[in-house]
Jmol script that loads the backbone (N, CA, C; Angstrom):
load data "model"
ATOM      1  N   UNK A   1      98.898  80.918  77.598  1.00  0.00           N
ATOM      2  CA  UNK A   1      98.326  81.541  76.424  1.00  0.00           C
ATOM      3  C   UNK A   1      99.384  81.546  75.322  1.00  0.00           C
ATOM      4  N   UNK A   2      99.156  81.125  74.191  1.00  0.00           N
ATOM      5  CA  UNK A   2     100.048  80.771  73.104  1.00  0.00           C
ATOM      6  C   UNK A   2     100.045  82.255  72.418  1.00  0.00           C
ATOM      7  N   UNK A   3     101.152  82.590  71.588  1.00  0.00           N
ATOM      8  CA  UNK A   3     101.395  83.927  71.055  1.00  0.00           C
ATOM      9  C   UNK A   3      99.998  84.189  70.534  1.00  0.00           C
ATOM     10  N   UNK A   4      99.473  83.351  69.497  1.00  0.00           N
ATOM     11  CA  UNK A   4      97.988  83.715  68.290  1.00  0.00           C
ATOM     12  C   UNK A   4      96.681  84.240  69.566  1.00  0.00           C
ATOM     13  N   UNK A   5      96.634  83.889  70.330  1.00  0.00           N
ATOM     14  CA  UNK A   5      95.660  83.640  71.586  1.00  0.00           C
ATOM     15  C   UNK A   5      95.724  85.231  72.025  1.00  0.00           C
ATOM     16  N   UNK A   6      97.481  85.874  72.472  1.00  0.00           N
ATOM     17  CA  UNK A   6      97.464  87.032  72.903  1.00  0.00           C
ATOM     18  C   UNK A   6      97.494  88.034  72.295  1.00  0.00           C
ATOM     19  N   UNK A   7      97.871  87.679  70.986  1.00  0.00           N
ATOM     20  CA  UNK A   7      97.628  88.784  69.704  1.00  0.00           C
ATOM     21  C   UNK A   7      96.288  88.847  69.592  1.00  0.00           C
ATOM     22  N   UNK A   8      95.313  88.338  69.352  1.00  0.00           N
ATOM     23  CA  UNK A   8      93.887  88.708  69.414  1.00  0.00           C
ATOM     24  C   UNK A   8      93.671  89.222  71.022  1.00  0.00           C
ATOM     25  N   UNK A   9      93.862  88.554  71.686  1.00  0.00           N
ATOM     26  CA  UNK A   9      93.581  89.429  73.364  1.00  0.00           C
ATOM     27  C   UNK A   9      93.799  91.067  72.924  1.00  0.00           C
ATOM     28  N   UNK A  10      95.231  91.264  72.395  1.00  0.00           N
ATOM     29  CA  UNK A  10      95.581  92.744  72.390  1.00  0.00           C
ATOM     30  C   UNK A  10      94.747  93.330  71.412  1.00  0.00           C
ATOM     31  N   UNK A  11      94.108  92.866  70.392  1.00  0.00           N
ATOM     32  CA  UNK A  11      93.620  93.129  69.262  1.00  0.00           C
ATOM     33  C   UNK A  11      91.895  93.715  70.253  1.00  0.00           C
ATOM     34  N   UNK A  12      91.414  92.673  70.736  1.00  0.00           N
ATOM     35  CA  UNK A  12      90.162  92.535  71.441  1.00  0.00           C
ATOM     36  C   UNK A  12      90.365  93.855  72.352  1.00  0.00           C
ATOM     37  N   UNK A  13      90.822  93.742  73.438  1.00  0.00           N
ATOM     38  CA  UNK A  13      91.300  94.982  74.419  1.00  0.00           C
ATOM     39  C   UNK A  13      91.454  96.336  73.337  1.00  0.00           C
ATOM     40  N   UNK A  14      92.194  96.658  72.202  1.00  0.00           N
ATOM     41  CA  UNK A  14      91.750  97.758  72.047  1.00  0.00           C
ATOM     42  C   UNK A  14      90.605  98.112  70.851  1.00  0.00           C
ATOM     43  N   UNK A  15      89.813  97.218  70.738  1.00  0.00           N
ATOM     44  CA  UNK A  15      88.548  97.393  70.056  1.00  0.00           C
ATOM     45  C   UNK A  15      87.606  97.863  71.391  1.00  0.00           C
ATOM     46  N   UNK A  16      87.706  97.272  72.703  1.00  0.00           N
ATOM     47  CA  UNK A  16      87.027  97.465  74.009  1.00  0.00           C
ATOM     48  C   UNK A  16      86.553  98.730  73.968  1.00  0.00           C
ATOM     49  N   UNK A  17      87.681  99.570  73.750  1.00  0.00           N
ATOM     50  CA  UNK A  17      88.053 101.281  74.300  1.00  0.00           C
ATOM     51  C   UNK A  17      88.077 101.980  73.261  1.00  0.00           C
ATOM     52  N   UNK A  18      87.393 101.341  71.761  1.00  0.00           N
ATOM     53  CA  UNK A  18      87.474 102.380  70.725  1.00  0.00           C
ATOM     54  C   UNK A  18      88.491 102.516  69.983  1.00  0.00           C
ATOM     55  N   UNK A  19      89.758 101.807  69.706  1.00  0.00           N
ATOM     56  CA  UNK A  19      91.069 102.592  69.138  1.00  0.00           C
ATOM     57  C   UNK A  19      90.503 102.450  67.894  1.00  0.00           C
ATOM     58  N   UNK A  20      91.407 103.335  67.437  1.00  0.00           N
ATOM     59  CA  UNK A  20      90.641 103.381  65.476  1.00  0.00           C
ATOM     60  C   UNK A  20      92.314 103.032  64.649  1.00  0.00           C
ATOM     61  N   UNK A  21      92.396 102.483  63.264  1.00  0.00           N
ATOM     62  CA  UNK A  21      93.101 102.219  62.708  1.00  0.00           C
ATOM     63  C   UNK A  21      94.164 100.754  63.066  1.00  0.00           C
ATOM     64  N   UNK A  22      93.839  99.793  63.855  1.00  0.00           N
ATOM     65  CA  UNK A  22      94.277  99.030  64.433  1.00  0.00           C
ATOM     66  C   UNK A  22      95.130  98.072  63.176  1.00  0.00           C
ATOM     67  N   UNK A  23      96.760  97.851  63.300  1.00  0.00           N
ATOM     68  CA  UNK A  23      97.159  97.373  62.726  1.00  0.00           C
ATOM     69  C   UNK A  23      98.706  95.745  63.484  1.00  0.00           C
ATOM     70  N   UNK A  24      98.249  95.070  62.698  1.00  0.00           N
ATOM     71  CA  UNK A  24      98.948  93.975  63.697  1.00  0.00           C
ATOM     72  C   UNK A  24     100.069  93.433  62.640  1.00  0.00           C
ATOM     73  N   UNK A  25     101.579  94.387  63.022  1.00  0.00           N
ATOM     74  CA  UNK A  25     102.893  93.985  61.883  1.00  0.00           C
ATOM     75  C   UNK A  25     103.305  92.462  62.434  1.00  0.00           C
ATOM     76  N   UNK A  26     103.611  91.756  61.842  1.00  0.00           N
ATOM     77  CA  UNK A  26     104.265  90.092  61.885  1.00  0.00           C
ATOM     78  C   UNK A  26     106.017  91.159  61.697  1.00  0.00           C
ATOM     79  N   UNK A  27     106.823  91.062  62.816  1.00  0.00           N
ATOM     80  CA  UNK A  27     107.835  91.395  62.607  1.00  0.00           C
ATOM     81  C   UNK A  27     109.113  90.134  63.013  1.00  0.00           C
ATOM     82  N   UNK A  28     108.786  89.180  63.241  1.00  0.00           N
ATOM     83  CA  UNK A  28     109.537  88.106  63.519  1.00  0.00           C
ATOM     84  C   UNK A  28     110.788  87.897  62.808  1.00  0.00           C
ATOM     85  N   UNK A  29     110.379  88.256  61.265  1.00  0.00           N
ATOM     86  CA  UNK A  29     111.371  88.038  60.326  1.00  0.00           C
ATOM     87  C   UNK A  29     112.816  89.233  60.353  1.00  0.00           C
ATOM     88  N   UNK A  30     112.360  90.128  61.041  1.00  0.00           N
ATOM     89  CA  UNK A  30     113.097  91.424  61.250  1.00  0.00           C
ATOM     90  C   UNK A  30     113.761  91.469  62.478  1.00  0.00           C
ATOM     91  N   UNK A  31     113.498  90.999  63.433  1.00  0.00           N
ATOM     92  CA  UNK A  31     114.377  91.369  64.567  1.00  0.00           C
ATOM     93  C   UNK A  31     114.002  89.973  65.396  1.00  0.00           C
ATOM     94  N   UNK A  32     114.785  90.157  66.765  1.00  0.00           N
ATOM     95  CA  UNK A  32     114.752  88.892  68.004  1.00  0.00           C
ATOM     96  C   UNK A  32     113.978  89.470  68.873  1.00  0.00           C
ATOM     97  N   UNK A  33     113.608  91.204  68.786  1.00  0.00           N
ATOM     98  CA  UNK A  33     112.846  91.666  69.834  1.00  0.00           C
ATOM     99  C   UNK A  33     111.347  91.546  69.954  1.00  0.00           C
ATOM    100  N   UNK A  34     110.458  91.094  69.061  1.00  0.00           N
ATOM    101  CA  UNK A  34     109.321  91.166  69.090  1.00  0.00           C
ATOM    102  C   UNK A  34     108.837  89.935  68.111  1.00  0.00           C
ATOM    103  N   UNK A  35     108.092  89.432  68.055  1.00  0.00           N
ATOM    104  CA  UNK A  35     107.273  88.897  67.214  1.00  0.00           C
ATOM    105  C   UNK A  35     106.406  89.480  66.190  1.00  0.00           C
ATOM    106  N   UNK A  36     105.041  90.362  66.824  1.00  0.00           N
ATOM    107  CA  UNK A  36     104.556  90.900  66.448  1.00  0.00           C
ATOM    108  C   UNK A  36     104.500  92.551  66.852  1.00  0.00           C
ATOM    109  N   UNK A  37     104.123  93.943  66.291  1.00  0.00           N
ATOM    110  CA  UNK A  37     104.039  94.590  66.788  1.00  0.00           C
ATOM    111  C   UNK A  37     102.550  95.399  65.982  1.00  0.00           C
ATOM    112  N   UNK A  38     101.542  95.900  67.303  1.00  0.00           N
ATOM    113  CA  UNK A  38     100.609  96.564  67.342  1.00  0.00           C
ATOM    114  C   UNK A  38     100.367  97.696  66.931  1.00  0.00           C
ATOM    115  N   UNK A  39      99.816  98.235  66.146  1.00  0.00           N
ATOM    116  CA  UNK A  39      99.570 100.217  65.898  1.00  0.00           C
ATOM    117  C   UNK A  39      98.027  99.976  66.367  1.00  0.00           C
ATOM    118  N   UNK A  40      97.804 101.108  67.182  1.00  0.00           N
ATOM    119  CA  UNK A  40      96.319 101.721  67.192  1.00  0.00           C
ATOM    120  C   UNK A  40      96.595 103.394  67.724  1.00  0.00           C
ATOM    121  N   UNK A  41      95.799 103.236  67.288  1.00  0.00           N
ATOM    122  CA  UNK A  41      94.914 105.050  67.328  1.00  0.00           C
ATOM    123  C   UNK A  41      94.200 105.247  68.608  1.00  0.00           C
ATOM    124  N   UNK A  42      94.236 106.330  69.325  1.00  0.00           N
ATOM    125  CA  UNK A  42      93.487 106.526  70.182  1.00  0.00           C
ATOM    126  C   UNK A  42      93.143 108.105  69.688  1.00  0.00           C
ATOM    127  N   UNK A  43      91.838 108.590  69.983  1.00  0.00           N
ATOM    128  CA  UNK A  43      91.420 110.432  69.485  1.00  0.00           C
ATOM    129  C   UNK A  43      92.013 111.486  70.708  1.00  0.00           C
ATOM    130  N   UNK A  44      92.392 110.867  71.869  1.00  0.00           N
ATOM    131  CA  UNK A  44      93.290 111.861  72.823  1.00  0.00           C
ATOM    132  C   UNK A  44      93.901 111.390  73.835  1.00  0.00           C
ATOM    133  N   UNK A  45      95.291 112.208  74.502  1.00  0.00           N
ATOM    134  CA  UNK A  45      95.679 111.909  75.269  1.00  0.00           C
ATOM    135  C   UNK A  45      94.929 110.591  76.330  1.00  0.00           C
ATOM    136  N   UNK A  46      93.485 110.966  76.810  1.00  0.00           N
ATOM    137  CA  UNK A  46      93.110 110.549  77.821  1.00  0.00           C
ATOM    138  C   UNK A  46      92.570 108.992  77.114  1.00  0.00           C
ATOM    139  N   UNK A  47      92.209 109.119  76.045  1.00  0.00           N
ATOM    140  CA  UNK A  47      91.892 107.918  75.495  1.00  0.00           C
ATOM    141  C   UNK A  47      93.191 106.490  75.109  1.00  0.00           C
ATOM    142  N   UNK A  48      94.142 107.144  74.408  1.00  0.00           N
ATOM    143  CA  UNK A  48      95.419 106.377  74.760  1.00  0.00           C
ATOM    144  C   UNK A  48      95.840 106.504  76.066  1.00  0.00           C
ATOM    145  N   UNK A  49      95.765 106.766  77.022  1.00  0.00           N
ATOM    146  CA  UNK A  49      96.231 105.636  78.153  1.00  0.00           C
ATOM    147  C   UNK A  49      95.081 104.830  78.697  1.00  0.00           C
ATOM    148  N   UNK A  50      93.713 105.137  78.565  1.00  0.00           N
ATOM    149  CA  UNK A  50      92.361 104.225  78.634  1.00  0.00           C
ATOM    150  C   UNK A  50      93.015 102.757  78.046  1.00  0.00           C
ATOM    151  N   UNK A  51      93.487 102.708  77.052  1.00  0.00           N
ATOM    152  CA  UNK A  51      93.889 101.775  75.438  1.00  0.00           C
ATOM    153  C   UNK A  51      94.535 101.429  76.532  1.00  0.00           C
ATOM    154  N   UNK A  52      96.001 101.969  76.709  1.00  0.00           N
ATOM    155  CA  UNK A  52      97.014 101.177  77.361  1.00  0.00           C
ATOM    156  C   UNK A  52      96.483  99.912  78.570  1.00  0.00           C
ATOM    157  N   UNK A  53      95.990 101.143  79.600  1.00  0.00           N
ATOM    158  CA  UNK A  53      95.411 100.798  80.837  1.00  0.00           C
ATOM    159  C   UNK A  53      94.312  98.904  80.338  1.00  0.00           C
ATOM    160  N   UNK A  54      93.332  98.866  79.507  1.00  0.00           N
ATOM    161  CA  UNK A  54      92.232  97.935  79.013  1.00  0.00           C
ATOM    162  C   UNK A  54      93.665  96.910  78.609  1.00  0.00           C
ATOM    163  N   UNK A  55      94.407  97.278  77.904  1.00  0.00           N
ATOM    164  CA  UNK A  55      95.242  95.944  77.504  1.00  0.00           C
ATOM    165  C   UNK A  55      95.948  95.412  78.572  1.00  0.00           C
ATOM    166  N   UNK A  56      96.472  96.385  79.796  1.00  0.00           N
ATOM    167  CA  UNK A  56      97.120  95.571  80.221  1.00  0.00           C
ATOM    168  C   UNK A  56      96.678  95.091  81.396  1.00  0.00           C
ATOM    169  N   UNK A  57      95.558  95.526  81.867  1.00  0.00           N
ATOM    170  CA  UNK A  57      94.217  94.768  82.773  1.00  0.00           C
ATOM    171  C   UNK A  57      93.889  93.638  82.221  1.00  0.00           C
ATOM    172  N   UNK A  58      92.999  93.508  80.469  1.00  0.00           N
ATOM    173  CA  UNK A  58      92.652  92.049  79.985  1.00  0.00           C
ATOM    174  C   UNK A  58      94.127  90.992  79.615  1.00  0.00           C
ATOM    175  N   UNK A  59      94.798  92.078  79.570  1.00  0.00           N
ATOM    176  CA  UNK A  59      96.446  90.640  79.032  1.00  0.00           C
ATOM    177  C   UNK A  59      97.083  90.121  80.784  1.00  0.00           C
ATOM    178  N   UNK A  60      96.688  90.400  81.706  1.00  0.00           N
ATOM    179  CA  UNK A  60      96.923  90.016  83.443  1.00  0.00           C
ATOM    180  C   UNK A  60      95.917  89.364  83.505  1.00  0.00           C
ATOM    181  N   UNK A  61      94.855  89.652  83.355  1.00  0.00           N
ATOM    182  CA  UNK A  61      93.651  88.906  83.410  1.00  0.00           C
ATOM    183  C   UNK A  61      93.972  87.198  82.927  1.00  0.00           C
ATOM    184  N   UNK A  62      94.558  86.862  81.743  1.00  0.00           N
ATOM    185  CA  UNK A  62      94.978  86.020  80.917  1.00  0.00           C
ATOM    186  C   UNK A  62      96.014  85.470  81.345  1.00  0.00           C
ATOM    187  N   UNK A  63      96.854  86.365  82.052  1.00  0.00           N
ATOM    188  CA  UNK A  63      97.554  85.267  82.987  1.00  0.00           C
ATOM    189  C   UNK A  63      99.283  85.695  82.155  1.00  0.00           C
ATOM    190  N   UNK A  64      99.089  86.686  81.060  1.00  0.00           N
ATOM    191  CA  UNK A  64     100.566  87.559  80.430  1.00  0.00           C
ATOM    192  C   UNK A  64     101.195  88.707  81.167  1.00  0.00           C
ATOM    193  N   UNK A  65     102.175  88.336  81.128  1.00  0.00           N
ATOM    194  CA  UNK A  65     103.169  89.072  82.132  1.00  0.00           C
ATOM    195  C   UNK A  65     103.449  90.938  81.077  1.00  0.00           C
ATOM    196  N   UNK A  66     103.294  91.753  81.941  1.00  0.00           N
ATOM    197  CA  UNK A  66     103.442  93.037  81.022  1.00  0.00           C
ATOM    198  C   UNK A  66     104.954  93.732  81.516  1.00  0.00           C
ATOM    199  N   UNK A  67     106.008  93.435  80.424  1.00  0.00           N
ATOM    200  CA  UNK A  67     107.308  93.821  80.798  1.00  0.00           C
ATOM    201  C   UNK A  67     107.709  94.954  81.067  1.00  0.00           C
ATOM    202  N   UNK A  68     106.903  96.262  80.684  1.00  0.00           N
ATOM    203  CA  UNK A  68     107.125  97.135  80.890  1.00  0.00           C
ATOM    204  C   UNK A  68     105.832  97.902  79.997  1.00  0.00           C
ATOM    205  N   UNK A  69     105.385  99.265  80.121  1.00  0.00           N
ATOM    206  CA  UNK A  69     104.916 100.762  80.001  1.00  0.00           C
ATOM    207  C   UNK A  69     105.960 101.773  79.635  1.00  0.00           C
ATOM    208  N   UNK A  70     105.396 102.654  78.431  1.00  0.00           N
ATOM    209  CA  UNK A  70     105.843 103.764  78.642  1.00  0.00           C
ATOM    210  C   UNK A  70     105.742 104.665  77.925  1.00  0.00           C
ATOM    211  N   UNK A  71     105.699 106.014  78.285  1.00  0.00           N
ATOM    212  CA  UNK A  71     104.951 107.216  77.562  1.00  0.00           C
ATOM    213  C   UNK A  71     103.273 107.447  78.705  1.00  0.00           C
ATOM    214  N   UNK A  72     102.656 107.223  79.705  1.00  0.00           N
ATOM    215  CA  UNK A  72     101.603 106.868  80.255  1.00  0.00           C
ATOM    216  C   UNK A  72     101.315 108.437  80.693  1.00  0.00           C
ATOM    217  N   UNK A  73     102.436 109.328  81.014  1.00  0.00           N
ATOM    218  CA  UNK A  73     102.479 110.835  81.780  1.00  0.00           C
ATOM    219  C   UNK A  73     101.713 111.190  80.088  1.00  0.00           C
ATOM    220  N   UNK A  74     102.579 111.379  79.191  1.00  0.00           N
ATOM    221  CA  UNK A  74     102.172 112.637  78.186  1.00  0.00           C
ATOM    222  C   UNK A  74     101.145 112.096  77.616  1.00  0.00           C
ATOM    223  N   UNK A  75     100.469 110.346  76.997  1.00  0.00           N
ATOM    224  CA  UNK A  75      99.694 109.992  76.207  1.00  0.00           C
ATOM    225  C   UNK A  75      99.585 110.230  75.193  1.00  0.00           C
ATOM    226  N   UNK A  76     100.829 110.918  74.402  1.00  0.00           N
ATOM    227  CA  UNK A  76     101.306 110.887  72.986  1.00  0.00           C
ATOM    228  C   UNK A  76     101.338 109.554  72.464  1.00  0.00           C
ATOM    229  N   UNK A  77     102.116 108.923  73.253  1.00  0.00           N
ATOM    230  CA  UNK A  77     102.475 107.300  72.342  1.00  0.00           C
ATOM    231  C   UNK A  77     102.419 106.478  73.471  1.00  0.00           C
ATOM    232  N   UNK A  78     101.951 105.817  73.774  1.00  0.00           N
ATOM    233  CA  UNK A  78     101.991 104.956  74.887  1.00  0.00           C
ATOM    234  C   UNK A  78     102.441 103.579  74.020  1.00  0.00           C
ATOM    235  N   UNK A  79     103.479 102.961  74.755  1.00  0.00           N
ATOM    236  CA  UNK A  79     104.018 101.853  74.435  1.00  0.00           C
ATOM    237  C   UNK A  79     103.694 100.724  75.475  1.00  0.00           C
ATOM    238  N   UNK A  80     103.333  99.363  75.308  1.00  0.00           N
ATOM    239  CA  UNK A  80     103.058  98.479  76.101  1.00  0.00           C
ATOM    240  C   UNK A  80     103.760  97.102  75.774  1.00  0.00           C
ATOM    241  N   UNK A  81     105.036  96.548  76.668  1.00  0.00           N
ATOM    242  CA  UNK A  81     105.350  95.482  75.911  1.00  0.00           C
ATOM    243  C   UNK A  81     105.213  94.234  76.613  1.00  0.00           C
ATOM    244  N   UNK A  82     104.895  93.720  75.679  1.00  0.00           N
ATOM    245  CA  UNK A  82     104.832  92.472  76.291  1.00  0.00           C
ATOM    246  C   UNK A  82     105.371  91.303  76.168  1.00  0.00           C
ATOM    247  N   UNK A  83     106.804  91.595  75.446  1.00  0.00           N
ATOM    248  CA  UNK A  83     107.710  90.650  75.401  1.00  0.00           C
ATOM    249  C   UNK A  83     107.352  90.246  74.055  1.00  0.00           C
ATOM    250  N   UNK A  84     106.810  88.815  73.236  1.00  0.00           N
ATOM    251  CA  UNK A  84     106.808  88.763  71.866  1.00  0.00           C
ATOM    252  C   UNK A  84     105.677  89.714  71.480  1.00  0.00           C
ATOM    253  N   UNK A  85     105.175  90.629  71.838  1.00  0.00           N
ATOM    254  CA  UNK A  85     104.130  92.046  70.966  1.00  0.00           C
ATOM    255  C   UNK A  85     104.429  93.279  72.018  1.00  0.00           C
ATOM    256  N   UNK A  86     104.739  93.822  71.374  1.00  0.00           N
ATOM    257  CA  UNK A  86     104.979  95.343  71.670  1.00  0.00           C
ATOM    258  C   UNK A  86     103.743  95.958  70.780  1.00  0.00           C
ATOM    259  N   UNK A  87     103.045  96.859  72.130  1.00  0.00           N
ATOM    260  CA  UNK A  87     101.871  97.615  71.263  1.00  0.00           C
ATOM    261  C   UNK A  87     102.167  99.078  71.599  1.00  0.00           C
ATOM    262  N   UNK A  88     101.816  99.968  70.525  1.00  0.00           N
ATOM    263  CA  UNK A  88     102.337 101.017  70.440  1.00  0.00           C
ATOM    264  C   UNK A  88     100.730 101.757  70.308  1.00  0.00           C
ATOM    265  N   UNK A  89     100.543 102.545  70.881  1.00  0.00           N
ATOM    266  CA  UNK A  89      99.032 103.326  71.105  1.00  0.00           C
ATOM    267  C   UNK A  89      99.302 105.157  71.074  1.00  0.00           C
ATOM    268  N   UNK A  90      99.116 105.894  69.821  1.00  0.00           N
ATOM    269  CA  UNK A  90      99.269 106.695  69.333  1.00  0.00           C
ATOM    270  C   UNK A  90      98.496 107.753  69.090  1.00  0.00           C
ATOM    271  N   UNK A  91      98.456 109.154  69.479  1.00  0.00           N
ATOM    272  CA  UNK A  91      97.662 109.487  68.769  1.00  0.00           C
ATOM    273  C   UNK A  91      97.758 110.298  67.606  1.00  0.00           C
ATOM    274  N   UNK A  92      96.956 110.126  65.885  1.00  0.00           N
ATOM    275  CA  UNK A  92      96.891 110.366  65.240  1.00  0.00           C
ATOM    276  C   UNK A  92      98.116 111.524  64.215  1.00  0.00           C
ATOM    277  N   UNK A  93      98.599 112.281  64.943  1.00  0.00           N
ATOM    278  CA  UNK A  93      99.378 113.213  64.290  1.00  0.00           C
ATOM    279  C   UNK A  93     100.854 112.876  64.668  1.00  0.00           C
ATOM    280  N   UNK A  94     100.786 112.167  65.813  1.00  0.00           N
ATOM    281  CA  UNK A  94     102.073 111.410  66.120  1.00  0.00           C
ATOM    282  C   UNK A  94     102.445 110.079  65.171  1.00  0.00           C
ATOM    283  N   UNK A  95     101.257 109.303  65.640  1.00  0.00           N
ATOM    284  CA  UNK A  95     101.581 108.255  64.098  1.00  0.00           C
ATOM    285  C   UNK A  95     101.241 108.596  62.982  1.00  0.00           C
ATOM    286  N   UNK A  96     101.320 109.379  62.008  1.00  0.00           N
ATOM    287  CA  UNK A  96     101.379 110.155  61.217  1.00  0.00           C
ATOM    288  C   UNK A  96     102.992 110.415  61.059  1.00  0.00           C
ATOM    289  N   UNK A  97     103.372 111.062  62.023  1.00  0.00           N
ATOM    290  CA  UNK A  97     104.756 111.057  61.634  1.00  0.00           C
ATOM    291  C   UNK A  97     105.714 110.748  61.787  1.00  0.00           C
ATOM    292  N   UNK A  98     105.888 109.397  63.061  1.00  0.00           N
ATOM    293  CA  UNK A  98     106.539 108.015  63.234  1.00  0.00           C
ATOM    294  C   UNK A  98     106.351 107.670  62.038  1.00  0.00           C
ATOM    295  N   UNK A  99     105.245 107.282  61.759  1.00  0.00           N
ATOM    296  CA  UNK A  99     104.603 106.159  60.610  1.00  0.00           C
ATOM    297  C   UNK A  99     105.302 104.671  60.513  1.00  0.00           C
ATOM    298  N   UNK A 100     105.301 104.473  61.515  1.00  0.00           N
ATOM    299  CA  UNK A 100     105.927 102.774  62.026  1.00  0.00           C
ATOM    300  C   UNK A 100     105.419 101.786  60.728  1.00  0.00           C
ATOM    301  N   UNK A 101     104.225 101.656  59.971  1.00  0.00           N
ATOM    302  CA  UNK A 101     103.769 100.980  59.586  1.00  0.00           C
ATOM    303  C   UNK A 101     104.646 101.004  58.348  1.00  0.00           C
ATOM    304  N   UNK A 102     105.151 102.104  57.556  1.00  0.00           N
ATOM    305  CA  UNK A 102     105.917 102.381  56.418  1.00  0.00           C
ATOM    306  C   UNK A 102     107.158 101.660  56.585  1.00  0.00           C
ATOM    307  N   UNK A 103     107.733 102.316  58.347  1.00  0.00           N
ATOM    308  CA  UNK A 103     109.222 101.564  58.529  1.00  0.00           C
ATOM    309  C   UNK A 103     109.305 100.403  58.396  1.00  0.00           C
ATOM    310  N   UNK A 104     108.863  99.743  59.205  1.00  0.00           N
ATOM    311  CA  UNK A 104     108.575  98.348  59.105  1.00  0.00           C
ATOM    312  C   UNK A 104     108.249  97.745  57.975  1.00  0.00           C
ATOM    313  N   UNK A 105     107.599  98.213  57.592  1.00  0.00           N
ATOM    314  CA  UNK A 105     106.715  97.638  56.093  1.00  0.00           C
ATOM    315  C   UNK A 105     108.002  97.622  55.122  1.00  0.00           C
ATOM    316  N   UNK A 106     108.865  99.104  54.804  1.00  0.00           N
ATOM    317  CA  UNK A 106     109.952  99.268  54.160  1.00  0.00           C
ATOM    318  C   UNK A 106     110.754  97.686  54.401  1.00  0.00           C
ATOM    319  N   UNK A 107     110.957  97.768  55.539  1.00  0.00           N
ATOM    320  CA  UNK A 107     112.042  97.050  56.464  1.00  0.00           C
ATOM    321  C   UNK A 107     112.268  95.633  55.773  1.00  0.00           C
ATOM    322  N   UNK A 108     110.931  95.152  55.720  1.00  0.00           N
ATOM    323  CA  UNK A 108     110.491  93.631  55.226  1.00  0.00           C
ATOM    324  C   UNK A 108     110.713  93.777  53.850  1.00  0.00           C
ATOM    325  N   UNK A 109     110.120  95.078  53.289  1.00  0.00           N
ATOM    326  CA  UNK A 109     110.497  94.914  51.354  1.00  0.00           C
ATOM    327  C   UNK A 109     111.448  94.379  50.972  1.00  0.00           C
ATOM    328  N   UNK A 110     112.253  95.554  51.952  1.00  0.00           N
ATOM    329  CA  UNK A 110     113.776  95.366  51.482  1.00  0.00           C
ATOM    330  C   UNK A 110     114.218  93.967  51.871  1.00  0.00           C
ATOM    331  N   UNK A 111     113.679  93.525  52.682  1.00  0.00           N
ATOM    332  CA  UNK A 111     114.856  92.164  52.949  1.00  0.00           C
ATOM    333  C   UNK A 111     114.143  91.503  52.077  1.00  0.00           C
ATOM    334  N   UNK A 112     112.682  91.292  51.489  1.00  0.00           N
ATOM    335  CA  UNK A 112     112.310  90.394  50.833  1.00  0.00           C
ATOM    336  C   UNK A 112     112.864  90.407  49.106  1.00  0.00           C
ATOM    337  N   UNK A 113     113.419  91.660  48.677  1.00  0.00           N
ATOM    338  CA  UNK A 113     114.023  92.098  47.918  1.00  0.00           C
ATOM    339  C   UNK A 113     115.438  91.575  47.705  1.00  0.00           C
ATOM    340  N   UNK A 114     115.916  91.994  49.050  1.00  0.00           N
ATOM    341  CA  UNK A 114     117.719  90.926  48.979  1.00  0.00           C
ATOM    342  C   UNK A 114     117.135  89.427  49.155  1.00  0.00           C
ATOM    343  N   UNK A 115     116.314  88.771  49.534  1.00  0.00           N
ATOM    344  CA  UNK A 115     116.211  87.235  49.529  1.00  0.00           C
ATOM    345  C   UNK A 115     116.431  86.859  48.282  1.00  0.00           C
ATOM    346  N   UNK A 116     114.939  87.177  46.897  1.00  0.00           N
ATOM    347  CA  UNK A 116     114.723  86.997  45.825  1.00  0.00           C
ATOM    348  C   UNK A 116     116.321  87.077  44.397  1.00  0.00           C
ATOM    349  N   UNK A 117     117.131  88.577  45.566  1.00  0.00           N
ATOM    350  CA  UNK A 117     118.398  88.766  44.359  1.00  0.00           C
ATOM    351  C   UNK A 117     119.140  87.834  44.355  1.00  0.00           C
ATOM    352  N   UNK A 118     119.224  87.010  45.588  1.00  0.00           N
ATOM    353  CA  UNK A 118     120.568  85.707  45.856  1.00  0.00           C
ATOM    354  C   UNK A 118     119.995  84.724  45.240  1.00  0.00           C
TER     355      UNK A 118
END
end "model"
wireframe off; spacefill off
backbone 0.3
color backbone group
């Protein structure tokens, strides 16, 4: 399965289970650790690890290796990586105040900012 193939898999898997706010960062340009990284929403504990659990049943299914879990006890943030996408499954008042999407988002300004000054 080619990266584009498993980014929609992860995308698909948590539309399955309902996540709300689903966002897919291109972080390639920023670090060696990820390619892409995932935000979704789940409305409770029990529903983010449902999220977790659906992705990493349909991404095995597919034949993607899942490097690791974690956060699965409290279901605050459940993290799922999978080597080039790390998905991060949140609920609402937590990503709220991570707000990964800002960091990141910042992250890229700024470098796209120092590219343009040189």
């Amino acid at each position: 399965m080619n990266l584009e193939e498993m980014k929609q898999a992860v995308v698909d898997a948590l539309e399955d289970v309902k996540a709300t706010d689903i966002s897919v960062l291109d972080v390639s340009q920023l670090t060696s650790m990820a390619s892409y990284m995932i935000i979704a929403s789940g409305s409770s504990n029990r529903q983010t690890r449902a999220l977790a659990d659906n992705v990493k049943e349909k991404l095995k299914e597919k034949g993607a290796q899942i490097k690791g879990v974690e956060g699965e006890q409290e279901g605050e943030w459940v993290l799922v990586d999978l080597g080039d996408i790390i998905v991060h499954i949140m609920l609402p008042a937590t990503r709220d105040y991570y707000n990964l999407e800002q960091l990141w988002g910042a992250a890229e300004s700024r470098r796209q900012s120092a590219r343009t000054a040189s």
